[in-house]
C-alpha positions in Angstrom: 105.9 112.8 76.1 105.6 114.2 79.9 104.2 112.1 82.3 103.5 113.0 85.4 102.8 111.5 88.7 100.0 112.3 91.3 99.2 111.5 95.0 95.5 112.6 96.0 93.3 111.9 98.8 90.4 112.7 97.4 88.3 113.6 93.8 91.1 111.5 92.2 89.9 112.0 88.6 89.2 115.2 89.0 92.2 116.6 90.6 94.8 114.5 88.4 92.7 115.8 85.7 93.3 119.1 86.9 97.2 118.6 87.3 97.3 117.4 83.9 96.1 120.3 82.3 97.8 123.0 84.6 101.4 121.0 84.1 100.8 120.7 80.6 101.1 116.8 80.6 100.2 114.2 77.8 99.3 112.1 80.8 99.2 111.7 84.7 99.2 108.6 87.1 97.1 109.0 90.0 97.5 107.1 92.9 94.7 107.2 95.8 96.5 107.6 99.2 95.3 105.8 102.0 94.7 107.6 105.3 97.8 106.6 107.8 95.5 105.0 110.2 94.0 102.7 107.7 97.5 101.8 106.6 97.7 98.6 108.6 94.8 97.1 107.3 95.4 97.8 103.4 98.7 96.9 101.9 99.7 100.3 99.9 100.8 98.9 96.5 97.1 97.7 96.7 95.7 101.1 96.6 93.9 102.3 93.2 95.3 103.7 90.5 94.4 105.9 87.8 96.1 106.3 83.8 94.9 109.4 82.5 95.9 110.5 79.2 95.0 113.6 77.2 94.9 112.4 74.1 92.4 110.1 74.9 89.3 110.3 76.8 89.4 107.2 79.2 91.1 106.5 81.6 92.2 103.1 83.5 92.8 101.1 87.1 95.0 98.8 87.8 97.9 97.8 90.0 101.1 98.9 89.3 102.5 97.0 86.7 99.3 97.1 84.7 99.8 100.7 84.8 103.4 100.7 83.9 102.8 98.5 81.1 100.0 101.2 80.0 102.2 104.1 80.2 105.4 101.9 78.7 102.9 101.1 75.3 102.1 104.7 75.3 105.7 105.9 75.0 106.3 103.5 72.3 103.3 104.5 70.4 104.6 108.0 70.4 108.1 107.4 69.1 108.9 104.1 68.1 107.6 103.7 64.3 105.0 101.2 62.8 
C-alpha cells in the first residue's frame, strides 16, 4: 500500500486527488497550509486535513490522530487477515 503525503494551499481535494493519481498512490493525506502571516493566530496541527483513498470514493477530516488512525485501519485491512 503507498501512501503519500501532500501540502496544498489551495483546491485541496482536487490537487491531492491529482497527486494521487499521477504518483500512483492507494491513498494521499492532504494537509491545508496556512499562509505564514496567519500563522500566529491558528495553531498549525489545527489546520484541516484530508484522507483520500482510491479505492474508495470518500474522503475524510480530521485532526491528526483521527487521520492516523484512518490510514493505520487501512494498512491493516490490506494485509492483516480476517
Amino acid at each position: 500500500m503507498l501512501v503519500g503525503f501532500a501540502a496544498e494551499t489551495n483546491d485541496l481535494a482536487g490537487n491531492a486527488v491529482e497527486k494521487m493519481r499521477r504518483k500512483n498512490l492507494d491513498a494521499i493525506v492532504a494537509n491545508d497550509v496556512i499562509p505564514a502571516r496567519h500563522r500566529v493566530r491558528v495553531r498549525p496541527q489545527r489546520g484541516p486535513r484530508l484522507l483520500l483513498r482510491r479505492d474508495r470514493a470518500r474522503s475524510r477530516d480530521g485532526a491528526k490522530d483521527a487521520i492516523a488512525s484512518a490510514v493505520w485501519r487501512a494498512v491493516c485491512r490490506k494485509f492483516l487477515p480476517g
